[in-house]
C-alpha positions as CSV (number, residue, x, y, z in Angstrom):
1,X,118.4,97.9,119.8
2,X,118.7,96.3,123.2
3,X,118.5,93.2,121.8
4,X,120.2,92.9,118.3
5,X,122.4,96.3,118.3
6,X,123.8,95.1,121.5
7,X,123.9,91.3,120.9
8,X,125.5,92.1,117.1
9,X,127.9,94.9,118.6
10,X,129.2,93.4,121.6
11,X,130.4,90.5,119.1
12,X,132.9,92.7,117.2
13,X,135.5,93.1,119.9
14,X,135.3,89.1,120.6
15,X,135.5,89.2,116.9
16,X,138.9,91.5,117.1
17,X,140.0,89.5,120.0
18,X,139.9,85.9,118.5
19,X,141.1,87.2,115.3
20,X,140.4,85.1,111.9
21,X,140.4,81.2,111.4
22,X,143.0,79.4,109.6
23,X,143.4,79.5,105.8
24,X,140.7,82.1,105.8
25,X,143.2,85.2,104.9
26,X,146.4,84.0,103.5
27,X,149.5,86.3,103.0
28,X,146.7,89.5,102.7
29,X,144.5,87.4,100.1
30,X,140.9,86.7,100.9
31,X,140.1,83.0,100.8
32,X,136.5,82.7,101.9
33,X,135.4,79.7,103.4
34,X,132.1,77.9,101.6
35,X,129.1,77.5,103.5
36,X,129.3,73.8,104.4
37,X,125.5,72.7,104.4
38,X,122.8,75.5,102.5
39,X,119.7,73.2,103.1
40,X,120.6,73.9,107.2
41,X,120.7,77.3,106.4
42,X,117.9,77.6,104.5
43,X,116.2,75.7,107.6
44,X,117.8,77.4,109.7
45,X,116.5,80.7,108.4
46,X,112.8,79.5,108.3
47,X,112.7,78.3,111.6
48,X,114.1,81.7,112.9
49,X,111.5,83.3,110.7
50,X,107.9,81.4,112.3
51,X,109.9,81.8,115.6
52,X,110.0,85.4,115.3
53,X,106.3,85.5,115.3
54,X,106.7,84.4,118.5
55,X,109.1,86.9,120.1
56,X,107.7,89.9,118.3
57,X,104.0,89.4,118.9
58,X,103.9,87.2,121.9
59,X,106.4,90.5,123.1
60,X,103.4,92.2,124.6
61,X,103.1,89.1,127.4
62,X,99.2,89.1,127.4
63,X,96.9,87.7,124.8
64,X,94.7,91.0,125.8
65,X,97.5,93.1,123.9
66,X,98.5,91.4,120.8
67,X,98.5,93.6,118.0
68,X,97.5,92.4,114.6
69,X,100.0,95.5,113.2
70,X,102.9,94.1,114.7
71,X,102.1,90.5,113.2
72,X,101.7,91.9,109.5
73,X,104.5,94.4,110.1
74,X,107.0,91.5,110.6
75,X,105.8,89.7,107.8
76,X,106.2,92.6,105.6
77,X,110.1,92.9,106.7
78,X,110.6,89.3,105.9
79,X,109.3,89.8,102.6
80,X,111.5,93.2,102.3
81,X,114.6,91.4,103.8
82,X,114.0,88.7,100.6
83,X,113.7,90.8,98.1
84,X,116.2,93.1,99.1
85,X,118.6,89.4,99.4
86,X,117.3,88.5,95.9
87,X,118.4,91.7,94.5
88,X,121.6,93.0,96.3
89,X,122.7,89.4,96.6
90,X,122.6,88.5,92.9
91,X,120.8,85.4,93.9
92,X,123.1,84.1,96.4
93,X,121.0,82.1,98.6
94,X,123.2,82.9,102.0
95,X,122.7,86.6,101.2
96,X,118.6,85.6,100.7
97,X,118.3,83.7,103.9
98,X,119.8,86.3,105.3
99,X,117.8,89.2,104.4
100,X,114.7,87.7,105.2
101,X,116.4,87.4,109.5
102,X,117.8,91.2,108.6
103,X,114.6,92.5,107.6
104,X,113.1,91.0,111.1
105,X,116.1,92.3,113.2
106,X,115.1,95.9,112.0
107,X,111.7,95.4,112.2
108,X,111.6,94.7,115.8
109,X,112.1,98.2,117.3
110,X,109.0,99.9,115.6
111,X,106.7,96.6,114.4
112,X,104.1,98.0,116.9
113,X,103.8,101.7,115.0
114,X,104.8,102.1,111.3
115,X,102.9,101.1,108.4
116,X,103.3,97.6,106.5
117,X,104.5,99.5,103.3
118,X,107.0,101.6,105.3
119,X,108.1,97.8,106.8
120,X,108.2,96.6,103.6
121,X,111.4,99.7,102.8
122,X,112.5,99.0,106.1
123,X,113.2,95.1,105.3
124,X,114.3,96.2,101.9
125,X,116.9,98.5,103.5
126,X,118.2,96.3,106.3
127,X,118.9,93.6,103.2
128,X,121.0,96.0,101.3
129,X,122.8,97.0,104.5
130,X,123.1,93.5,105.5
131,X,124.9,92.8,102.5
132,X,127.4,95.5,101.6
133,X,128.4,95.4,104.9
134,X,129.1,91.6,105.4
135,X,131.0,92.2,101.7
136,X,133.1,95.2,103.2
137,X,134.1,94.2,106.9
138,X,135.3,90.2,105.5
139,X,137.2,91.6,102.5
140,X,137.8,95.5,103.3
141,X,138.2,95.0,107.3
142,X,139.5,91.4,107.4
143,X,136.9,90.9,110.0
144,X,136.1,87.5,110.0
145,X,132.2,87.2,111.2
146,X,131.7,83.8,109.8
147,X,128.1,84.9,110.6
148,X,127.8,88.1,109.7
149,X,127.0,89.4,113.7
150,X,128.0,92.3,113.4
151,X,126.3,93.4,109.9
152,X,122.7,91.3,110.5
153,X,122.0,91.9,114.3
154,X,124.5,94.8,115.3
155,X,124.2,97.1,112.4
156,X,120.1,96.1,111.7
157,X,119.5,96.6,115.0
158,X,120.8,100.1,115.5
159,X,119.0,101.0,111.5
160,X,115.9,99.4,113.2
161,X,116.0,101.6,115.7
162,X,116.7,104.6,113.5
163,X,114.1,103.8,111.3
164,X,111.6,103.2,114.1
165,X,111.9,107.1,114.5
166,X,111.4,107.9,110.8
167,X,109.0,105.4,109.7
168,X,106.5,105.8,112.9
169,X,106.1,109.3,112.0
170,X,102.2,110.4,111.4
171,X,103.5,111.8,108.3
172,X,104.9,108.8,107.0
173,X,101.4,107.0,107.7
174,X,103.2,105.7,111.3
175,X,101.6,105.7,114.3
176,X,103.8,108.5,116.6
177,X,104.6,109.1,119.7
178,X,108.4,108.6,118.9
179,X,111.6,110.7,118.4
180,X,114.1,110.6,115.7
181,X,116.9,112.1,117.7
182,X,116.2,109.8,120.8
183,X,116.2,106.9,118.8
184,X,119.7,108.4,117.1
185,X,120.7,109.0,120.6
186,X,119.5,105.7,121.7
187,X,121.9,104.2,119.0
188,X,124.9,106.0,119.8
189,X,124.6,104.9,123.1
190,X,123.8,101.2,122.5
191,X,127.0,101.1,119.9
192,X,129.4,103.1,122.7
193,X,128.2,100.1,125.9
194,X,128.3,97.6,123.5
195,X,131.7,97.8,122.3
196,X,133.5,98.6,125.4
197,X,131.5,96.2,128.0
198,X,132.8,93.5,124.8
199,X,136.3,94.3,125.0
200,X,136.1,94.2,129.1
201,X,134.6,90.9,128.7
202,X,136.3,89.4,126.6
203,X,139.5,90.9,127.1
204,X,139.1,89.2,130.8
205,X,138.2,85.8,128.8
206,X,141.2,86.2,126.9
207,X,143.8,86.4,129.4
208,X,142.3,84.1,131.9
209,X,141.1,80.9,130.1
210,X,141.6,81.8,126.3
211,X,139.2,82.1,123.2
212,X,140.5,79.7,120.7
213,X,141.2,76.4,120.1
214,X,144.5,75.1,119.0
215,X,145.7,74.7,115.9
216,X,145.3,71.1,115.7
217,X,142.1,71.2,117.6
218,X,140.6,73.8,115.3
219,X,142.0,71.7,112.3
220,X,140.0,69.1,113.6
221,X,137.1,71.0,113.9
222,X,135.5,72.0,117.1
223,X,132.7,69.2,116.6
224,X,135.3,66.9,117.3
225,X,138.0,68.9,119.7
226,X,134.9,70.1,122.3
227,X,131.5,67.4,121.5
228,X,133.8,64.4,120.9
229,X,131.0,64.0,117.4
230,X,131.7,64.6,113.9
231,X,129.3,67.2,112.3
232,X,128.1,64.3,109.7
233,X,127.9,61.4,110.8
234,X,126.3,59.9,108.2
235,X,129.0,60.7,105.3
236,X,131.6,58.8,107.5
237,X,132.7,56.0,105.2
238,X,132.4,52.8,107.5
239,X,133.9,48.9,106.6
């Protein structure tokens, strides 16, 4: 939660504050934006997912106190996160991506003490969560988290959490030694620092040196208005 529910939570005031790009809601209609390169996703995604081997095994900082559990757990989410993608996403391979990094995100908080099948529903879970969510807050909310922030890390990481508390339970073949209503509690408390340290932040941000481009440099693309490079270089048509 201190990681993903506040990184994903602390996003939706900036969010709020920076308000939707152009052309993406146009006289109250949704006009979604394609995704402009699904091999990098895809990539993007995989690399994430052999990284988080890394961060959530290698989190115990001594080779003395790795934990095969925690290394078999966060498969098990990925593979939860996919399915749940394939499912609820109807094939969509953003939404499959996707679950596969939302199933880690909410496997993070209890990797060290549930049981691989209860990771498994957990993954499964923060997939379906993932994706109604991201559905509701861009056409419902008019949020526009090009990334879904708020639904992969913010939401997942407050259910991972959560479900650290019900799915480490010895009667749930988990590990104990952890409380459902601290981890509610714990939640409640991440989502309440989160959102107001965001809108101090970035309020300050706002009124001081801005958040947006123009509208000419965000025409342009910020590639171009900020890096002085185009995204593609190589589709540039040259004479």
């Amino acid at each position: 939660m201190v990681v993903h529910g506040l990184g994903g939570w602390i996003a939706l005031p900036a969010l709020l504050l920076l308000g939707p790009r152009m052309g993406r809601y146009v006289k109250g209609k949704s006009r979604p934006i394609p995704v402009s390169n699904i091999p990098y996703l895809a990539l993007g995604s995989w690399i994430l997912i052999i990284g988080w081997f890394g961060f959530n095994v290698m989190s115990s900082q001594k080779f003395t106190d790795i934990s095969g559990l925690v290394a078999v757990n966060s498969l098990m989410a990925t593979a939860g996160g996919i399915l749940g993608g394939l499912i609820f996403g109807k094939n969509d391979p953003g939404f499959i991506h996707n679950g596969a990094l939302a199933g880690l995100v909410a496997i993070c908080a209890g990797s060290d003490i549930v049981n691989p099948v209860g990771a498994l529903l957990i993954g499964l879970i923060a997939a379906f969560i993932f994706i109604k969510a991201f559905i509701w807050e861009q056409e419902n909310l008019r949020i526009d988290d090009v990334l879904g922030v708020v639904p992969l890390h913010g939401l997942n990481g407050i259910w991972g959490g959560i479900a650290a508390g019900i799915f480490g339970q010895k009667f749930l073949w988990g590990l104990g030694g952890v409380s459902i209503l601290s981890q509610i509690f714990g939640a409640l408390l991440t989502v309440i620092y989160a959102i107001l340290s965001g809108f101090i932040l970035y309020g300050i941000l706002k009124v001081t040196v801005g958040l947006r481009l123009s509208e000419e440099e965000e025409f342009q693309g910020a590639d171009l208005s900020i890096h002085r490079v185009r995204a593609y270089p190589e589709e540039e048509v040259r004479f």
